[in-house]
TORPA-4810 file (N, C-alpha, C, O; in nm, 3 decimals):
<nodes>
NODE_1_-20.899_4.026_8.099_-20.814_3.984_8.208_-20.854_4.060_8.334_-20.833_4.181_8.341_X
NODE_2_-20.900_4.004_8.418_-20.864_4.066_8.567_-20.787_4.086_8.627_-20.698_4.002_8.620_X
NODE_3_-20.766_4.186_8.708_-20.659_4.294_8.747_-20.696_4.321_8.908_-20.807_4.372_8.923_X
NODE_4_-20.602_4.290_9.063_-20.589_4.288_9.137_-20.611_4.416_9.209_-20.518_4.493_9.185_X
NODE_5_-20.687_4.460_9.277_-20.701_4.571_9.296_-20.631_4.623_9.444_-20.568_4.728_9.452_X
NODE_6_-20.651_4.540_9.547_-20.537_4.533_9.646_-20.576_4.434_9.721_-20.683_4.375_9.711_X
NODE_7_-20.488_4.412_9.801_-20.410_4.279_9.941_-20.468_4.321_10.040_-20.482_4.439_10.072_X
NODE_8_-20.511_4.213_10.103_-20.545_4.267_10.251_-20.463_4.164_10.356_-20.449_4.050_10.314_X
NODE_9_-20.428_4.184_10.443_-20.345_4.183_10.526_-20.316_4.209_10.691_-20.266_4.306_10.746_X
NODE_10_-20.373_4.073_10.752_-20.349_4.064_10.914_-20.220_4.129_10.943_-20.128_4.055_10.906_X
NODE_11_-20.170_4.255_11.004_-20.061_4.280_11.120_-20.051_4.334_11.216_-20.134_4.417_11.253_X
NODE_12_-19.910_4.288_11.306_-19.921_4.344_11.389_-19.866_4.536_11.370_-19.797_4.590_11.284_X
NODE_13_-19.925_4.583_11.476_-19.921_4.752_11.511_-19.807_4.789_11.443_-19.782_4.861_11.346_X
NODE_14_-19.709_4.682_11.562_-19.520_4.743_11.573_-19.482_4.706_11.425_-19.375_4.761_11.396_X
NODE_15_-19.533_4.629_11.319_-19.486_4.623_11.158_-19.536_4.754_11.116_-19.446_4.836_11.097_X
NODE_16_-19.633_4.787_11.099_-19.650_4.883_11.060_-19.569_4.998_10.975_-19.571_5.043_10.860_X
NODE_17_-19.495_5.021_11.095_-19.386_5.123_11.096_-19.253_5.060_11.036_-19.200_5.081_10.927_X
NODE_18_-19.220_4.984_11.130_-19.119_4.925_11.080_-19.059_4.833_10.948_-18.946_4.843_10.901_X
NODE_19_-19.168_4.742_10.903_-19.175_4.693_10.829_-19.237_4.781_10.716_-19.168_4.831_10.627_X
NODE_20_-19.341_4.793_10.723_-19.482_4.836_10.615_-19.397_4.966_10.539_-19.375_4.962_10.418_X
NODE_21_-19.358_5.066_10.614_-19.308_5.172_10.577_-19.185_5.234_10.526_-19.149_5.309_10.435_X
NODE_22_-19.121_5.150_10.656_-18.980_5.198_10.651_-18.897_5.080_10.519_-18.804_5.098_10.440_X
NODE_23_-18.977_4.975_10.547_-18.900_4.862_10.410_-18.983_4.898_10.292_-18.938_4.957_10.193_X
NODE_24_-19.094_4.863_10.307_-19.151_4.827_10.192_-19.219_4.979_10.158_-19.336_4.960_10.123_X
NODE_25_-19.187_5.122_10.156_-19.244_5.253_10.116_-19.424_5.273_10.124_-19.488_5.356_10.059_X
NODE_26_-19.495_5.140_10.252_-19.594_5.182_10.243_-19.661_5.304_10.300_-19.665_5.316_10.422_X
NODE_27_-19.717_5.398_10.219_-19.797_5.524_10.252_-19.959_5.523_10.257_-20.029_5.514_10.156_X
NODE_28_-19.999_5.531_10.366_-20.083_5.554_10.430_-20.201_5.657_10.386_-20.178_5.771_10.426_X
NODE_29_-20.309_5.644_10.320_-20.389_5.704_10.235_-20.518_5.719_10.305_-20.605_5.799_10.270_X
NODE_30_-20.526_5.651_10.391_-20.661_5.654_10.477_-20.687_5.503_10.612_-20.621_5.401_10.628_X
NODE_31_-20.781_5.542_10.667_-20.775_5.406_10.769_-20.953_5.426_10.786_-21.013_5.529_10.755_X
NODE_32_-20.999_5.332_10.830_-21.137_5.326_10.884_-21.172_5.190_10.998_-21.083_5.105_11.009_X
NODE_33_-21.266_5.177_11.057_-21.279_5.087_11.127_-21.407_4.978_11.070_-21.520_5.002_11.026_X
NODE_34_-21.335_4.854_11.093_-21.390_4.703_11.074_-21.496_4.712_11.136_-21.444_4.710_11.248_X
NODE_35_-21.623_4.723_11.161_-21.741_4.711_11.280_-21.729_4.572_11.335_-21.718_4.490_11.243_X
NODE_36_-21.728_4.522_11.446_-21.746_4.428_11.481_-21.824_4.315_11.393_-21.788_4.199_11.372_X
NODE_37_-21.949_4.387_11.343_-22.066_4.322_11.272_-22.010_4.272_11.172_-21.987_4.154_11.145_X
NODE_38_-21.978_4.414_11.089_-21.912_4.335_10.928_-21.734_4.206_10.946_-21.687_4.118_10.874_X
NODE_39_-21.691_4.272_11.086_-21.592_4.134_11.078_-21.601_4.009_11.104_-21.528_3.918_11.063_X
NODE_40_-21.724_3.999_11.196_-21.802_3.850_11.181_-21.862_3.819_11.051_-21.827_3.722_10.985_X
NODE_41_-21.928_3.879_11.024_-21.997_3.854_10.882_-21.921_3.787_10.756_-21.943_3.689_10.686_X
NODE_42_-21.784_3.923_10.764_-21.759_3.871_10.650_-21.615_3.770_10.645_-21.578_3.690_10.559_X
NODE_43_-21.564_3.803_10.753_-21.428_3.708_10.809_-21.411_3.581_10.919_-21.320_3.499_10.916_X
NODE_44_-21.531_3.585_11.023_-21.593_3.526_11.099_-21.540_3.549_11.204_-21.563_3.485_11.306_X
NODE_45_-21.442_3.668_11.191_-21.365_3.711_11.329_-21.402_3.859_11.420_-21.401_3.979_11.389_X
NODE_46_-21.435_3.782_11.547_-21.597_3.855_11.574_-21.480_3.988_11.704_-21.478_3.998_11.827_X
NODE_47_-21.404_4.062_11.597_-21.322_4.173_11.642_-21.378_4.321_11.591_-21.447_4.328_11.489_X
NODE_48_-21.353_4.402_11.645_-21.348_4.534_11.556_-21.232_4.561_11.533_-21.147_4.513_11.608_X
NODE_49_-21.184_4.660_11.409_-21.031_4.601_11.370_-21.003_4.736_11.323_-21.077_4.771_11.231_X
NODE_50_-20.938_4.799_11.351_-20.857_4.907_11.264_-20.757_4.843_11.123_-20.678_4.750_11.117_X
NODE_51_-20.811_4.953_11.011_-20.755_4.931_10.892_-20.681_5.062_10.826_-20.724_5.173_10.792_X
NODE_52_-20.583_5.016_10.824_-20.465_5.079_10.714_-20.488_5.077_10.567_-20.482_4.964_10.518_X
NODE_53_-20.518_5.201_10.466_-20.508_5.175_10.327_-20.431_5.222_10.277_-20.423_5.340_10.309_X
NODE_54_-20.327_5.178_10.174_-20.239_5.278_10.128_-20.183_5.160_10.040_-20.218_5.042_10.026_X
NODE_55_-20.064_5.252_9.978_-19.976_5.174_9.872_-19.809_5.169_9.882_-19.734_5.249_9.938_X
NODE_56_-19.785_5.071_9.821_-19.627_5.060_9.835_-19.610_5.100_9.666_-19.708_5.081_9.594_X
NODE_57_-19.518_5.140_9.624_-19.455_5.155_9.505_-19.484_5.039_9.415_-19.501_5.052_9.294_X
NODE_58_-19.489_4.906_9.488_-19.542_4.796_9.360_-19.699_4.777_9.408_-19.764_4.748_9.308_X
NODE_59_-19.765_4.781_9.500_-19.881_4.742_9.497_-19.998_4.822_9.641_-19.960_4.895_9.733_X
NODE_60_-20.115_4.784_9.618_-20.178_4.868_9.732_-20.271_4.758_9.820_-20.344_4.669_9.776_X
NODE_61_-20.245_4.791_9.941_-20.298_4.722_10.063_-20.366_4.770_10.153_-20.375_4.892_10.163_X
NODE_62_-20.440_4.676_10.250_-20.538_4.747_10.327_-20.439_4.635_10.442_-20.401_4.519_10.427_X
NODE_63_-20.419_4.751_10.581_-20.389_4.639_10.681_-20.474_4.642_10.768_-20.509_4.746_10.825_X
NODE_64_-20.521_4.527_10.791_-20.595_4.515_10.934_-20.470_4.458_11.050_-20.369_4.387_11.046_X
NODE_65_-20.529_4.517_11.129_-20.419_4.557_11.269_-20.500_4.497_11.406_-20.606_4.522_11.463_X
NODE_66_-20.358_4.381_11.430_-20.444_4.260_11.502_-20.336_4.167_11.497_-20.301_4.104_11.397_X
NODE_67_-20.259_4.157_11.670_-20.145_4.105_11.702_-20.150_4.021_11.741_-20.052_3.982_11.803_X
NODE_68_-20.277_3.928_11.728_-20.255_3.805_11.678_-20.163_3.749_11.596_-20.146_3.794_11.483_X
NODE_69_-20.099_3.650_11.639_-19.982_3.638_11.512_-20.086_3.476_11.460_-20.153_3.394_11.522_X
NODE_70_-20.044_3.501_11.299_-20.103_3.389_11.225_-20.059_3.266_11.225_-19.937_3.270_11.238_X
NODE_71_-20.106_3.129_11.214_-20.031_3.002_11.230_-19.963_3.009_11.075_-20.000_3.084_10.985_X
NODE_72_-19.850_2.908_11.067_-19.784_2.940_10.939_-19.875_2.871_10.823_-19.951_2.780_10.859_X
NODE_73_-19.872_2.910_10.678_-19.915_2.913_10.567_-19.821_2.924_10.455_-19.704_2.961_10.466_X
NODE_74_-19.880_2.892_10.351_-19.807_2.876_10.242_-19.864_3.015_10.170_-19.786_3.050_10.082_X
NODE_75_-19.945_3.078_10.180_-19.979_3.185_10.137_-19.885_3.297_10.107_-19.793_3.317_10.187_X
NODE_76_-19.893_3.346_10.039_-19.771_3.504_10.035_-19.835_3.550_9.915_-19.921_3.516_9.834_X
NODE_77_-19.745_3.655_9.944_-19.790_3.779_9.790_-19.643_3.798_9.752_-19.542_3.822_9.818_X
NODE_78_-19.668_3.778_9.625_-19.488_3.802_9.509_-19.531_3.908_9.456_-19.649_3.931_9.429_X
NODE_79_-19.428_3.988_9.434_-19.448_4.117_9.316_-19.300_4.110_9.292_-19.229_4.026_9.347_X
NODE_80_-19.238_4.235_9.179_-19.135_4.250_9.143_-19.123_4.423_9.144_-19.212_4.508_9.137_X
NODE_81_-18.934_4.439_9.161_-18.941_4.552_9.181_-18.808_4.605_9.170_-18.714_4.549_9.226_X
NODE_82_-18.793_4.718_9.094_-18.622_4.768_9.063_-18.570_4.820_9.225_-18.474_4.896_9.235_X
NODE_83_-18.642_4.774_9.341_-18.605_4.812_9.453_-18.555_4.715_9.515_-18.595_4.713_9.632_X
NODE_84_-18.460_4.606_9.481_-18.475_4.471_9.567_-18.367_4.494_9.626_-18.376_4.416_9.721_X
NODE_85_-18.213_4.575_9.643_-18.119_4.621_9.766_-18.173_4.679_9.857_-18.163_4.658_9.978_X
NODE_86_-18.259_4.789_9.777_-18.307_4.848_9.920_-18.363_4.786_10.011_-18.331_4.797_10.129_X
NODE_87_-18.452_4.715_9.970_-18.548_4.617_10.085_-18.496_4.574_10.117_-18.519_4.556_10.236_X
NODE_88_-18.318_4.475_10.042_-18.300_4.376_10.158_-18.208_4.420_10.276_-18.190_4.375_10.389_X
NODE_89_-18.139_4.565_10.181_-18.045_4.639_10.306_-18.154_4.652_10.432_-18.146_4.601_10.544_X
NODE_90_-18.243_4.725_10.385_-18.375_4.795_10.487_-18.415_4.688_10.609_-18.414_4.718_10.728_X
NODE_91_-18.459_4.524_10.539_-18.473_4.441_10.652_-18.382_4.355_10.727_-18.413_4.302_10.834_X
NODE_92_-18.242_4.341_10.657_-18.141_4.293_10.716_-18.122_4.396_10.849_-18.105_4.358_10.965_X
NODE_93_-18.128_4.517_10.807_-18.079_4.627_10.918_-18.228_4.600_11.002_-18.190_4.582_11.117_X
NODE_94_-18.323_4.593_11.001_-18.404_4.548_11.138_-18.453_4.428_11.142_-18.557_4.386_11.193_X
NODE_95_-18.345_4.361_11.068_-18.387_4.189_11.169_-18.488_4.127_11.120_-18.529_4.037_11.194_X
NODE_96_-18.565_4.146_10.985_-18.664_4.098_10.953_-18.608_3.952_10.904_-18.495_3.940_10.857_X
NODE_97_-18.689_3.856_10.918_-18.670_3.675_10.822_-18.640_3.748_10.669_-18.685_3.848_10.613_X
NODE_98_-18.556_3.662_10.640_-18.558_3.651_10.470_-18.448_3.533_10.419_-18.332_3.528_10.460_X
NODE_99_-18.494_3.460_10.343_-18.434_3.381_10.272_-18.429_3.417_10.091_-18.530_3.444_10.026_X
NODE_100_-18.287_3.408_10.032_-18.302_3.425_9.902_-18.279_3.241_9.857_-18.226_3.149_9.919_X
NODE_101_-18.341_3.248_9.733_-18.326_3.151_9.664_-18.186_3.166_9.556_-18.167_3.249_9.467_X
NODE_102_-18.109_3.063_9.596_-18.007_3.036_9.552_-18.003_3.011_9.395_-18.075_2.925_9.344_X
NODE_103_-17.924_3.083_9.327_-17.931_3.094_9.178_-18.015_3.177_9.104_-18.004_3.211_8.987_X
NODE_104_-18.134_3.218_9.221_-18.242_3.287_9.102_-18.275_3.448_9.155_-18.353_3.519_9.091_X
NODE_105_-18.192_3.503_9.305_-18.217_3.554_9.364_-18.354_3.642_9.381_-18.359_3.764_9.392_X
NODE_106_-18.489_3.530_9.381_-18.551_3.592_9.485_-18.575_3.557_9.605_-18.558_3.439_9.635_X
NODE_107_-18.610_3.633_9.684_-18.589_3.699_9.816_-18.778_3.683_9.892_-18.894_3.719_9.869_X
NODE_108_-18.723_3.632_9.955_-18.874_3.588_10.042_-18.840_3.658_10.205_-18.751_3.638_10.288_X
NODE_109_-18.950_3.742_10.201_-18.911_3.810_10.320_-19.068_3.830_10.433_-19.175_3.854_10.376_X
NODE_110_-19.065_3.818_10.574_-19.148_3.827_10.621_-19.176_3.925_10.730_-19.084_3.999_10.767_X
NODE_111_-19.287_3.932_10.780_-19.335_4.026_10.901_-19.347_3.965_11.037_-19.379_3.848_11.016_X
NODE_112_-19.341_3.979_11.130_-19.376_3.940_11.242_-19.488_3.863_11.262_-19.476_3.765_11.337_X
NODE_113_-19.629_3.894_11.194_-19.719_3.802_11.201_-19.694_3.712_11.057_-19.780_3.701_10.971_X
NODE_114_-19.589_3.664_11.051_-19.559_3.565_10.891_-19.652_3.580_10.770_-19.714_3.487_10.717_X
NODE_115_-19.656_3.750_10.719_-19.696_3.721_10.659_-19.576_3.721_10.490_-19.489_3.804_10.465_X
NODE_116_-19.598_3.654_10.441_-19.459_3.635_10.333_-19.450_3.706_10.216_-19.558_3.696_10.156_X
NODE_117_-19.369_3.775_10.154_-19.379_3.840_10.042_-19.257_3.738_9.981_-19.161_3.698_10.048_X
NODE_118_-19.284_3.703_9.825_-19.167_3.676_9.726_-19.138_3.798_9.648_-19.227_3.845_9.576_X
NODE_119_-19.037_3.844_9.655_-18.984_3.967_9.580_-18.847_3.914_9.439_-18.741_3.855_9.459_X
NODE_120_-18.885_3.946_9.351_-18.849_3.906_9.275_-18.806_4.066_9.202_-18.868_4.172_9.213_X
NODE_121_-18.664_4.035_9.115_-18.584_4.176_9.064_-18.667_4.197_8.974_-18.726_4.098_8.931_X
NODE_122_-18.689_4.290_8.932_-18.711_4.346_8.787_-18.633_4.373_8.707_-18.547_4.458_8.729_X
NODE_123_-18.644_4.293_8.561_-18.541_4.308_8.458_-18.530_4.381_8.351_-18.429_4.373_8.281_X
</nodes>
């Protein structure tokens, strides 16, 4: 079986903090820079990009940082997690989108540049 090693992830600066950290416990393990070269190459987006690596308690991500906001998608990342009050106290209190699904309560919550997480409880 293959096994996910981490997410990568367009955001903006101001999530970072607010979102990345303060909701979702992401910690910050290192950063390096996108070269212009390798972000054409390998993304076709001909930026140099500062990147965020680190992990949240359910999973580990790299952010590239770039306030561009994304057109909407069906894309998201689901995980599960014995943390699902906290997050939703955490983004209700700064205003983040979230919709729960009625009956099954998970919780779809987003960032400023849309990007979507399904959070689902752990049982």
């Amino acid at each position: 079986m293959n096994t996910i090693k981490h997410i990568g992830l367009q955001v903006k600066e101001s999530d970072v903090r607010d979102f990345y950290e303060e909701i979702l416990n992401f910690e910050v393990t290192r950063s390096f820079v996108l070269t212009l070269e390798n972000a054409t190459n390998i993304f076709r987006i001909p930026v140099e990009t500062n990147v965020l690596v680190g992990a949240c308690p359910e999973m580990e991500l790299e952010l590239f940082i770039n306030d561009k906001v994304n057109a909407p998608t069906f894309q998201h990342v689901c995980f599960q997690t014995h943390r699902m009050a906290e997050i939703t106290a955490k983004a209700k209190l700064k205003g983040y989108k979230m919709n729960v699904l009625t009956g099954s309560g998970t919780l779809f919550l987003s960032d400023s540049n849309q990007n979507i997480f399904e959070i689902k409880k752990s049982i």
